[in-house]
ChimeraX commands (.cxc) that place a marker at each C-alpha (Angstrom):
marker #1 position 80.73,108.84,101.61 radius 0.5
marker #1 position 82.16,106.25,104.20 radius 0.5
marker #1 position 84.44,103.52,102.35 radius 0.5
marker #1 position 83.67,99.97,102.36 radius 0.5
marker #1 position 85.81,96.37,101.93 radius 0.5
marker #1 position 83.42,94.59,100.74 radius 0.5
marker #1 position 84.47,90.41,99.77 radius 0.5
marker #1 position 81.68,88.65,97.77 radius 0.5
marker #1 position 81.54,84.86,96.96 radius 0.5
marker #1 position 79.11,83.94,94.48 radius 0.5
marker #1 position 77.45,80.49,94.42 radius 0.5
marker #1 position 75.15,79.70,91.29 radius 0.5
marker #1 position 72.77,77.18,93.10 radius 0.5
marker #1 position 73.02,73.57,91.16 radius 0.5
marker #1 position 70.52,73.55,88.01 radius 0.5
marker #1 position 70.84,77.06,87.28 radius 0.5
marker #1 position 70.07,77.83,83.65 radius 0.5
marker #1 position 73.07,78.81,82.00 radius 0.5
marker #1 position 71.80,81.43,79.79 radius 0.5
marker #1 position 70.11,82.36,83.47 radius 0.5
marker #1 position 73.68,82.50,84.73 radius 0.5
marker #1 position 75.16,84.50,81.33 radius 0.5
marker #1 position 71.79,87.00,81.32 radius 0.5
marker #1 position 72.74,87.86,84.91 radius 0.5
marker #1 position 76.99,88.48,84.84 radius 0.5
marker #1 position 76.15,90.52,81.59 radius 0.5
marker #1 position 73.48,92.43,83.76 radius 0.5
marker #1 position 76.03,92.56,86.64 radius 0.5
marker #1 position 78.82,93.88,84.53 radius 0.5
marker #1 position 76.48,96.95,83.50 radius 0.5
marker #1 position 75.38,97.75,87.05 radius 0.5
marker #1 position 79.22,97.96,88.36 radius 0.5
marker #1 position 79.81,100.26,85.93 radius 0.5
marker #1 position 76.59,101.96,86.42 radius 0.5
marker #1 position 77.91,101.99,90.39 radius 0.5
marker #1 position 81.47,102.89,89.16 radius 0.5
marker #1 position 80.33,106.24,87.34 radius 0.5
marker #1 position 78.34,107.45,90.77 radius 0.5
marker #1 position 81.36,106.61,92.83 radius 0.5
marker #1 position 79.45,103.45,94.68 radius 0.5
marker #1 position 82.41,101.22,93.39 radius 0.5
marker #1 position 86.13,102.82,93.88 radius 0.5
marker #1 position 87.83,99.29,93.14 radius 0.5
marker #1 position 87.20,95.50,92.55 radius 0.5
marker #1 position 89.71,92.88,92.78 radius 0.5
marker #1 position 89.51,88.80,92.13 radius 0.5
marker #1 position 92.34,87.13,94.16 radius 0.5
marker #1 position 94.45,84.32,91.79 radius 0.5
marker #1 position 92.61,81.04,91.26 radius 0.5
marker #1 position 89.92,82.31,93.76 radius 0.5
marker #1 position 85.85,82.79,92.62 radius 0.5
marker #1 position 85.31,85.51,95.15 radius 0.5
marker #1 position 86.14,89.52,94.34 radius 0.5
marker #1 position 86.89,92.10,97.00 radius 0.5
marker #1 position 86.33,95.65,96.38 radius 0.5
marker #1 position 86.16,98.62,98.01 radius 0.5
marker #1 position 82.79,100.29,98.03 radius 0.5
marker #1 position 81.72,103.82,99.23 radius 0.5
marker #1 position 77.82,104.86,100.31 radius 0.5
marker #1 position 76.52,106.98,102.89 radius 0.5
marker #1 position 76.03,104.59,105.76 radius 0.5
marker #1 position 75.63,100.66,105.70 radius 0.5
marker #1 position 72.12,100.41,105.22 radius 0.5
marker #1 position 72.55,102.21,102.02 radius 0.5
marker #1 position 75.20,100.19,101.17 radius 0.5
marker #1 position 73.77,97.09,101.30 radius 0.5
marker #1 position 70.09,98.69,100.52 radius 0.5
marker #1 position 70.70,100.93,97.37 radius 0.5
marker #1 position 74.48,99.76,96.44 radius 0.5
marker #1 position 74.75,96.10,96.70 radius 0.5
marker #1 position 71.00,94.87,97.12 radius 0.5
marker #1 position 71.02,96.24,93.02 radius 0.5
marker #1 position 73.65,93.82,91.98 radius 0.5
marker #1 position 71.92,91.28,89.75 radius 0.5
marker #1 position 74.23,88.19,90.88 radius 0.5
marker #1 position 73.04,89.23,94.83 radius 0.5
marker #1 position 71.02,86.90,95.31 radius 0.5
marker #1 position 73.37,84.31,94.88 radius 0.5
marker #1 position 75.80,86.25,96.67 radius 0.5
marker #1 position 77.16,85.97,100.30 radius 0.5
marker #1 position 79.02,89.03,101.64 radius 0.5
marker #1 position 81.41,90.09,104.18 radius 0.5
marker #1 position 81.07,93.89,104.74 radius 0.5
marker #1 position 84.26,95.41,106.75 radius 0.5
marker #1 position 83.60,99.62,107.84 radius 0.5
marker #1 position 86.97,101.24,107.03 radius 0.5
marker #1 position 88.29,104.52,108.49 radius 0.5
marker #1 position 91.16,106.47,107.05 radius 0.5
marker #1 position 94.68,105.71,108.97 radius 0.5
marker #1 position 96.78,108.26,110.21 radius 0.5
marker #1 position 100.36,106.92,108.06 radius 0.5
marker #1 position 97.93,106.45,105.11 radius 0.5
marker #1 position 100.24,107.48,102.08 radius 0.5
marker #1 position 97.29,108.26,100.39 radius 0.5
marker #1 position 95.65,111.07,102.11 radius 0.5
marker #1 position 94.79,113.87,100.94 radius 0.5
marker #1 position 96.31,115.42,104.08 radius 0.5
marker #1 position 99.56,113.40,103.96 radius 0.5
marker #1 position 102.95,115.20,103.87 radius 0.5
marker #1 position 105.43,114.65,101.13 radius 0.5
marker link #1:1,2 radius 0.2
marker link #1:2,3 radius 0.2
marker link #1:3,4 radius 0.2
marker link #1:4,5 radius 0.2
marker link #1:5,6 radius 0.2
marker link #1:6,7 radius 0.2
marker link #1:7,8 radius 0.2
marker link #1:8,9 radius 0.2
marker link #1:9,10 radius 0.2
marker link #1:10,11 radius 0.2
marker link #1:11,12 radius 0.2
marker link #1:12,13 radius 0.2
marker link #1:13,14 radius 0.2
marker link #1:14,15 radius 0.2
marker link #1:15,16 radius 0.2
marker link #1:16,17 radius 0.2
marker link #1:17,18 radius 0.2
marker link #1:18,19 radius 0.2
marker link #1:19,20 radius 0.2
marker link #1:20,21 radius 0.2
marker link #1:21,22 radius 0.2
marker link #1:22,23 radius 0.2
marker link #1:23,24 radius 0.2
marker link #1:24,25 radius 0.2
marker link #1:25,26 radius 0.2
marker link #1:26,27 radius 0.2
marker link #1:27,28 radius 0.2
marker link #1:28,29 radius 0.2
marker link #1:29,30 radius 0.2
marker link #1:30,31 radius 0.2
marker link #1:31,32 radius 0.2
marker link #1:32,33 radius 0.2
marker link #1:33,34 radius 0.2
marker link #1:34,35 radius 0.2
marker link #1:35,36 radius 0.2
marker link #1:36,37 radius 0.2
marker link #1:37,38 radius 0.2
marker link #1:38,39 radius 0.2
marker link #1:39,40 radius 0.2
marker link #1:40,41 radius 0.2
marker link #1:41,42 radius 0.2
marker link #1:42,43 radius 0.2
marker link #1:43,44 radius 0.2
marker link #1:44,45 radius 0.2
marker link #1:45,46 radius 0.2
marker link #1:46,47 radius 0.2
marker link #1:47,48 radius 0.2
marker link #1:48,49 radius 0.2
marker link #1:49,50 radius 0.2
marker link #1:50,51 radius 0.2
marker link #1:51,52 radius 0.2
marker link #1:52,53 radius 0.2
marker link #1:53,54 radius 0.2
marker link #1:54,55 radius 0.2
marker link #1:55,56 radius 0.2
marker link #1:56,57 radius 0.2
marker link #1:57,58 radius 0.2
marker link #1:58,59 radius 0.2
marker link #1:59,60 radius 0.2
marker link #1:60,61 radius 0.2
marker link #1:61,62 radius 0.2
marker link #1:62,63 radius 0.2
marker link #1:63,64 radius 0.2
marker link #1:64,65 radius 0.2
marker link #1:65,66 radius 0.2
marker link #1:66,67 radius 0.2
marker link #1:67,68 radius 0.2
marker link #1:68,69 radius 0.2
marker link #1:69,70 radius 0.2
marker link #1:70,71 radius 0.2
marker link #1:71,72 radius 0.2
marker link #1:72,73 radius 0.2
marker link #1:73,74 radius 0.2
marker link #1:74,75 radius 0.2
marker link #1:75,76 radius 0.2
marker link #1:76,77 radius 0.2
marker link #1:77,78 radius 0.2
marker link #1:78,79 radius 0.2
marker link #1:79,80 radius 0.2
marker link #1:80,81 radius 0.2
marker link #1:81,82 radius 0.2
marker link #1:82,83 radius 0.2
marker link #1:83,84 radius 0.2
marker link #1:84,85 radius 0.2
marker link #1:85,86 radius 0.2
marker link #1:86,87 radius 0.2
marker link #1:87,88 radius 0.2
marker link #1:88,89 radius 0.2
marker link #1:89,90 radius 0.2
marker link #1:90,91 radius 0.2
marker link #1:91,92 radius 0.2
marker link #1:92,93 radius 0.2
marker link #1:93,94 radius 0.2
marker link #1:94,95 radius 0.2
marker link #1:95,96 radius 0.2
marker link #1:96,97 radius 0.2
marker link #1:97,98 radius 0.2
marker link #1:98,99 radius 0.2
marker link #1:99,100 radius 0.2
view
């Protein structure tokens, strides 16, 4: 699977229910974990004092990405998204390739 930085900003739209609101971050806790377990969602992050998350997200090619991975979130629609292709780099001290 190609990897994914993915940075997501939700906006609840003014006059949103707030059991709406709770029904849906329960729901969206589920599905990450749901997209955790089939390796979708490698890592998630929320920078300090910020309402936004940034993960890093693996699929097959963008279209499934935003199609099958992160079209299924339940707070999408609400979401906006900045999607950033990574590639493995060469002084990467995480590769499975690197030398000790």
């Amino acid at each position: 699977m190609n990897e994914y930085l993915v940075e997501l900003t939700t906006r609840i739209p003014e006059g949103t229910d707030p059991a709406e609101v709770d029904r849906r971050r329960a729901a969206e806790a589920v599905r990450a974990r749901e997209l955790a377990a089939t390796g979708h969602l490698g890592r998630l992050w929320r920078p300090v004092g910020e309402l936004r998350s940034i993960g890093l997200w693996r699929a097959d090619d963008e279209a499934e990405l935003h199609e099958k991975v992160l079209g299924t979130l339940p707070l999408r629609p609400w979401m906006t998204l900045v999607v950033t292709p990574l590639e493995p780099h060469p002084n990467d001290p995480g590769r499975a390739d690197a030398k000790a």
